[in-house]
Each structure stands twice: as C-alpha cells, then as structure tokens.
C-alpha positions as CSV (number, residue, x, y, z in Angstrom):
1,X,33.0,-18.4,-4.9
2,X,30.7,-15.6,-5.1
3,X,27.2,-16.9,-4.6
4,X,24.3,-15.8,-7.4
5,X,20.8,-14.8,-6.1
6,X,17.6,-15.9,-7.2
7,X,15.6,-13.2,-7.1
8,X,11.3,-14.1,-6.1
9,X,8.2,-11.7,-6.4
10,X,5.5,-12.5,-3.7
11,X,2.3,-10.8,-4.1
12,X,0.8,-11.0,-1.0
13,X,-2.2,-12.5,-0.3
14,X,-4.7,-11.8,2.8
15,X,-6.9,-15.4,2.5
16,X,-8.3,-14.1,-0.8
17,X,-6.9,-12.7,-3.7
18,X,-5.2,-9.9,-2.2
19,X,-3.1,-6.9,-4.6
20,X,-0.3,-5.7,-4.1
21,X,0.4,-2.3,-5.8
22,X,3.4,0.4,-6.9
23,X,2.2,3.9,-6.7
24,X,4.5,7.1,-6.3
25,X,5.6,10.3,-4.2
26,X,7.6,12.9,-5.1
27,X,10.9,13.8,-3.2
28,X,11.3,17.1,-4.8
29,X,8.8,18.1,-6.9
30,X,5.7,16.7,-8.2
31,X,5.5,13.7,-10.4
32,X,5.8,14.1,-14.4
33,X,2.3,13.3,-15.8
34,X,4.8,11.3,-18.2
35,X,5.8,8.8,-16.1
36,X,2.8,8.1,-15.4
37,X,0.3,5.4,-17.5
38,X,-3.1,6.1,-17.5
39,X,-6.3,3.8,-18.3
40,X,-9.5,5.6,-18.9
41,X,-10.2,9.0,-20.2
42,X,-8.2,12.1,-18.1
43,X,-8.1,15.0,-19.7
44,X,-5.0,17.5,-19.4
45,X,-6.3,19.6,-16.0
46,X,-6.8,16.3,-14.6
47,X,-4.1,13.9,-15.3
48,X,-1.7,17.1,-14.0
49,X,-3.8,17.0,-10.5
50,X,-3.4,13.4,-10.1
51,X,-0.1,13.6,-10.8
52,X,0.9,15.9,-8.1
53,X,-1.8,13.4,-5.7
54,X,0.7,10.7,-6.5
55,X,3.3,12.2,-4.8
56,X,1.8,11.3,-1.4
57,X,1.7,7.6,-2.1
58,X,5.2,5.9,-1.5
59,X,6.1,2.2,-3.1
60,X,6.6,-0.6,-0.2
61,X,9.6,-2.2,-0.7
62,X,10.3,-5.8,1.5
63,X,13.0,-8.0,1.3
64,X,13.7,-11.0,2.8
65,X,16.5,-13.8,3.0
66,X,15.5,-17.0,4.9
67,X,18.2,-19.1,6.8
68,X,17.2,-22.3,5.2
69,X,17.0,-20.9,1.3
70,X,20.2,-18.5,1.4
71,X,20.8,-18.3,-2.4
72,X,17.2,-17.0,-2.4
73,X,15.9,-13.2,-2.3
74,X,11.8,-13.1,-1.8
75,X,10.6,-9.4,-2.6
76,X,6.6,-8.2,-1.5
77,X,5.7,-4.9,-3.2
78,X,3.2,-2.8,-2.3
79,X,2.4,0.9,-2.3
80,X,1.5,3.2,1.0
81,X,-0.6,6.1,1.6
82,X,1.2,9.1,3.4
83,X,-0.7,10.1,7.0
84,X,1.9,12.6,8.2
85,X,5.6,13.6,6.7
86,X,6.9,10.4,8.3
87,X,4.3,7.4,8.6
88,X,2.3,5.6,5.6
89,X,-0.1,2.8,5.9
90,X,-0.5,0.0,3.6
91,X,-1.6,-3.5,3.6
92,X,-0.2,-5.8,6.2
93,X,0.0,-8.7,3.6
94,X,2.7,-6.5,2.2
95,X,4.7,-6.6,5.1
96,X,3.7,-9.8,6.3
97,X,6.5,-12.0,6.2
98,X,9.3,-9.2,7.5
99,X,6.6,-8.4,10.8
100,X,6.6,-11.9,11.2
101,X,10.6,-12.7,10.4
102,X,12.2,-15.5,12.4
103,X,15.5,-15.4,14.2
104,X,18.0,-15.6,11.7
105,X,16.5,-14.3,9.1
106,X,17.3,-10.8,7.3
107,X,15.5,-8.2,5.8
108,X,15.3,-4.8,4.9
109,X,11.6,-2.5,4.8
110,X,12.1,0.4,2.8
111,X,9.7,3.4,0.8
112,X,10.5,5.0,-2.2
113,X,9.0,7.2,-5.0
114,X,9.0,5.7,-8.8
115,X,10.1,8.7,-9.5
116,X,13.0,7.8,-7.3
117,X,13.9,4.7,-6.9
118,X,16.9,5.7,-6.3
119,X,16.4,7.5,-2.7
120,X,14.9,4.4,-0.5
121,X,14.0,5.8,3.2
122,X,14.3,3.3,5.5
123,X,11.2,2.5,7.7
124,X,10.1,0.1,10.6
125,X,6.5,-1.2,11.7
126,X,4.7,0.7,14.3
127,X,1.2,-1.4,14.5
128,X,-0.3,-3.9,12.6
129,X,-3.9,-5.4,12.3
130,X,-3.6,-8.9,10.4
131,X,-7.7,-9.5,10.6
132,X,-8.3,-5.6,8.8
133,X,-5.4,-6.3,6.8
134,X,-3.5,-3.2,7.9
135,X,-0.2,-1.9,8.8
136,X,1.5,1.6,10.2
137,X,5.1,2.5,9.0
138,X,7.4,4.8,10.6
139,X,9.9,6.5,8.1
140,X,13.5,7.1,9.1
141,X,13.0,10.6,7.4
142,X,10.2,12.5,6.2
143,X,8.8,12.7,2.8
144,X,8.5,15.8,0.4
145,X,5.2,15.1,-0.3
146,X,1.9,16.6,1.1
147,X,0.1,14.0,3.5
148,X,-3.5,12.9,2.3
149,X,-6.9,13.8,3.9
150,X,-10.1,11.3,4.3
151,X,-13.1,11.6,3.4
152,X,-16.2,8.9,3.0
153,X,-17.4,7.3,-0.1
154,X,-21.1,7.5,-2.1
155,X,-22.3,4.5,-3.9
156,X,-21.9,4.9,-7.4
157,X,-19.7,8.2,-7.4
158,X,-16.5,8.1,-9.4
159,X,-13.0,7.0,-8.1
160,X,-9.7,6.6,-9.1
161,X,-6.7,4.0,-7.8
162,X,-3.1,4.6,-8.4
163,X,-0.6,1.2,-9.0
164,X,0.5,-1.7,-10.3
165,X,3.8,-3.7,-10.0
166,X,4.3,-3.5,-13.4
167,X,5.1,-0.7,-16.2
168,X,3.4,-0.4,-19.3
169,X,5.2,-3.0,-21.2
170,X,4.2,-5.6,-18.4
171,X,7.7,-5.9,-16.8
172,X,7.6,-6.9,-13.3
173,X,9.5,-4.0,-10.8
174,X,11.9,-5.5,-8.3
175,X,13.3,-2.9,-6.3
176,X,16.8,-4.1,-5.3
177,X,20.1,-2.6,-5.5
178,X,20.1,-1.1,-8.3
179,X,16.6,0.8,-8.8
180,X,14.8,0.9,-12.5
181,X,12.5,3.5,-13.8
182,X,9.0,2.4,-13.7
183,X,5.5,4.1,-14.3
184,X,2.8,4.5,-12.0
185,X,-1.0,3.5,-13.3
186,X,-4.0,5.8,-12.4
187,X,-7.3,4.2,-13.8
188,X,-11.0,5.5,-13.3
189,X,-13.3,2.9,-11.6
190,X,-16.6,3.6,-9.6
191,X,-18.1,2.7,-6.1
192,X,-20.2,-0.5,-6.3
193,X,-20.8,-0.3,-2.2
194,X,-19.6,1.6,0.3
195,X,-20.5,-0.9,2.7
196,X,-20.0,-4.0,1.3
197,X,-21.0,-6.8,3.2
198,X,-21.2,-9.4,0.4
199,X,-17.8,-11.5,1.9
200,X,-18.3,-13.3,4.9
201,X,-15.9,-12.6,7.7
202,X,-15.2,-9.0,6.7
203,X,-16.3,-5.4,8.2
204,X,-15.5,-2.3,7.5
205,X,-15.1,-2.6,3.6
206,X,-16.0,-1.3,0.4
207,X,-16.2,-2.2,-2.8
208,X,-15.7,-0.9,-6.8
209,X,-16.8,-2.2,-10.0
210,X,-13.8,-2.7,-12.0
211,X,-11.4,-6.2,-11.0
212,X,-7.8,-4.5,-10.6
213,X,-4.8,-6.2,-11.7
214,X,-2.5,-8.5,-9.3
215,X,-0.4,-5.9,-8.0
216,X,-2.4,-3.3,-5.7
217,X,-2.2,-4.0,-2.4
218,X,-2.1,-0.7,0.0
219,X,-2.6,1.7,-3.1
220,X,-5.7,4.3,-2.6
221,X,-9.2,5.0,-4.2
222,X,-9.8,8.6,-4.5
223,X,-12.6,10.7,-4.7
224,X,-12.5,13.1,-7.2
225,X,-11.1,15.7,-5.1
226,X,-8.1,13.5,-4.6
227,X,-9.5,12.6,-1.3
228,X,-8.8,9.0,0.3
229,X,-12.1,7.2,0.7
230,X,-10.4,3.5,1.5
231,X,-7.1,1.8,0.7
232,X,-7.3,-1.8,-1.7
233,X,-7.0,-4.8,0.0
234,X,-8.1,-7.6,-2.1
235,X,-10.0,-8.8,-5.3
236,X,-13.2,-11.3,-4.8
237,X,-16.1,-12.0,-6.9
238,X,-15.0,-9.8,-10.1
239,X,-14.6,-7.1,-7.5
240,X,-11.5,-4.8,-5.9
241,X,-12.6,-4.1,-1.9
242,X,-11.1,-1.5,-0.1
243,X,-10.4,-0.8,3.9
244,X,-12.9,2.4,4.2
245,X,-11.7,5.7,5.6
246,X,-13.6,5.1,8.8
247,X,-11.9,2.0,9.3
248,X,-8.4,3.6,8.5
249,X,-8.7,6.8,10.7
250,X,-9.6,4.7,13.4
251,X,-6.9,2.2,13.4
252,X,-4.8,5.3,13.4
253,X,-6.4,7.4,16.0
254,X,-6.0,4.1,18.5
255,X,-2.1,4.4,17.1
256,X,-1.7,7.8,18.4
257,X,-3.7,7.2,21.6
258,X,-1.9,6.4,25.1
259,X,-1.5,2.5,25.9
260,X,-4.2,2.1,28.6
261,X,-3.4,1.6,32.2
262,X,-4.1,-2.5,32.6
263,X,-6.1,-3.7,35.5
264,X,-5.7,-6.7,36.7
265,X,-9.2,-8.9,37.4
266,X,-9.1,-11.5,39.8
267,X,-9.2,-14.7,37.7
268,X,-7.8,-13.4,34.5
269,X,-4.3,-12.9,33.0
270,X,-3.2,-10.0,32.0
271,X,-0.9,-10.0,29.8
C-alpha cells in the first residue's frame, strides 16, 4: 500500500523569532520584474535593478524524513546570498536540523531560483556558526548569476530585503517534487542601528525599522546600490536584525583560510 506523506513547514527559529525567507536567482537571464511583488514605492529604473540583484540570491530548500515519523516530510525554507558562482550563505537555523541529522535519517539540501523551481542544484554544508547563526553552502554547480559585493551600513540610510515564503495571495511554498511558481517580495525599510547592541547575548548585528514577516531567514538588506550590508537573522522587539557585513566577510575569510597547524600544550587536549 503506497504510503501518503504529510507534508510540514518549519520556520526556523535561532532562540528568538528567527525568519526564514524565499528570494531568487536567475539561471539564464535576469528575473522578470513581474514575478516579483513589491511593498513600498519603486519606480520603473528601480524595480528593473532589483530585479536583476535578485538573481544572486538562491531559495534554501531542506528536507528531512526522521526514522521514528516516516509518513512525515519536515521542509525549512530559507533564501542564500551568492559569495562566488558556487557557495551561498544563509542562516544556519535554516539548515539546522539536516547539519545536525541523526543516523538513519534522510534528507536532501538543495538551491534554486523562483524563477526556477524547476532546476534544484544540489549543495552540501562547508562551515557552520550556530552562536552567529550562520552557514556556508557548497553548490554541486555554479550559478548564472553575478555574486554580491559588501559593503557597511549608515544609521538611518535606506535599505531594501528580498523574501518571503509566501506569494502574494499568502500561499505557503513548499518546494518538493513538483516545483510551483512563486514571487519574490522586495520591500523598502531603513537602518535603525548598525550596531545594535539592544539584545543581550548578540554581537555583530544590526538592526532596521520595519518587523518583516515570518519567512526571511538568510535573505539580504541592501544598500541602495544593491550592495549587501548584513543578512536577516531574526525579529525581536518590533525589530528585523541582521548579521553585518563585517561579521559575514569574516566568517568567510576564516572559510577560505588554511586549518592551522595544532600544538599540543602540556596539560591540555587537543582535539
């Protein structure tokens, strides 16, 4: 008898109210500005610029069947941000529950475009930082899509995020076997701090005015150069935080660098 799945959304959480977020990335060509919702004011020039910045911000895509609930399919969704043709980083709440997969478990870590759904690649994860809330991604192929650059944020200045698990009419996206059509949401917001230090027990953060929606996690704020000054992380006190730049080029610079040489210290265990 052919069994019949139960498919679960999990928003991940990272010990507050963390988002977890869809964004795209073009294959082939730059996004349509219509697939893509906006909130806010864009005018023509702009909405055409952000939609080609889309393209280098790939959906997260994490499933997982546990041993002990087999008729059960648990999805986290997220979105990435594109660091080279073949890695993105996103939030490690997103991947949480695959890094942390117990023997005889299965699941599958995957990146896609909205745009299509339909051409999964196939990743694994290179480094993770469960206290920063951060993760590296290697791709099984590279992306057709132009990596992002940094750059640091001003208090006050403008910024925009790209997201949300959900299209227009509110439906939840499950990407599965059979991949639906979905929209990405750009929406305008603004720096409240650039070094927030308002949440006890976390450095190297920002903040920005405007609450986002459950459904953000790993998704960008932008300068208005299209720039990447942090990646969102979680929602707390009527505001959305961000991992700053700083924080994220350094977590990948330490990626890149050579394991160091281990010494070993009379009385302590190197491990």
């Amino acid at each position: 008898m052919q069994k019949r799945w139960r498919q679960v959304l999990r928003l991940g959480m990272s010990g507050l109210i963390a988002v977890s977020l869809l964004a795209g990335q073009g294959m082939a060509a730059a996004q349509s500005v219509n697939t893509i919702h906006f909130t806010g004011y864009f005018d023509k020039q702009l909405r055409a610029q952000l939609a080609d910045t889309a393209d280098s911000f790939p959906v997260v895509n994490v499933r997982l069947v546990k041993q002990d609930e087999p008729d059960m399919v648990y999805y986290d969704v997220g979105t990435s941000i594109l660091i080279s043709k073949d890695e993105v980083l996103t939030n490690y709440h997103v991947v949480q529950e695959f890094a942390e997969m117990p023997d005889g478990d299965e699941g599958t870590l995957t990146v896609a475009s909205p745009g299509h759904l339909d051409r999964p690649i196939k990743a694994k994860i290179i480094k993770t930082d469960p206290v920063t809330d951060m993760a590296l991604l290697k791709l099984e192929k590279e992306m057709d899509a132009e990596p992002v650059t940094f750059t640091t944020a001003r208090d006050n200045q403008i910024v925009y995020t790209i997201g949300f698990p959900k299209n227009p009419a509110g439906d939840l996206v499950l990407l599965d076997e059979e991949f639906p059509s979905t929209y990405n949401t750009i929406a305008k917001s603004r720096v409240y701090s650039n070094q927030a230090s308002d949440v006890p027990g976390k450095k190297g953060i920002g903040s920005i005015v405007k609450a986002m929606a459950q459904g953000n996690s790993g998704g960008p704020v932008l300068d208005q150069n299209n720039r990447v000054i942090g990646m969102m992380t979680f929602v707390y006190g009527g505001k959305t935080y961000y991992i700053t730049s700083k924080t994220l080029q350094s977590f990948i610079k330490d990626t890149k660098s050579p394991a160091k040489k281990q010494i070993a210290v009379a009385g302590k265990v190197t491990s």
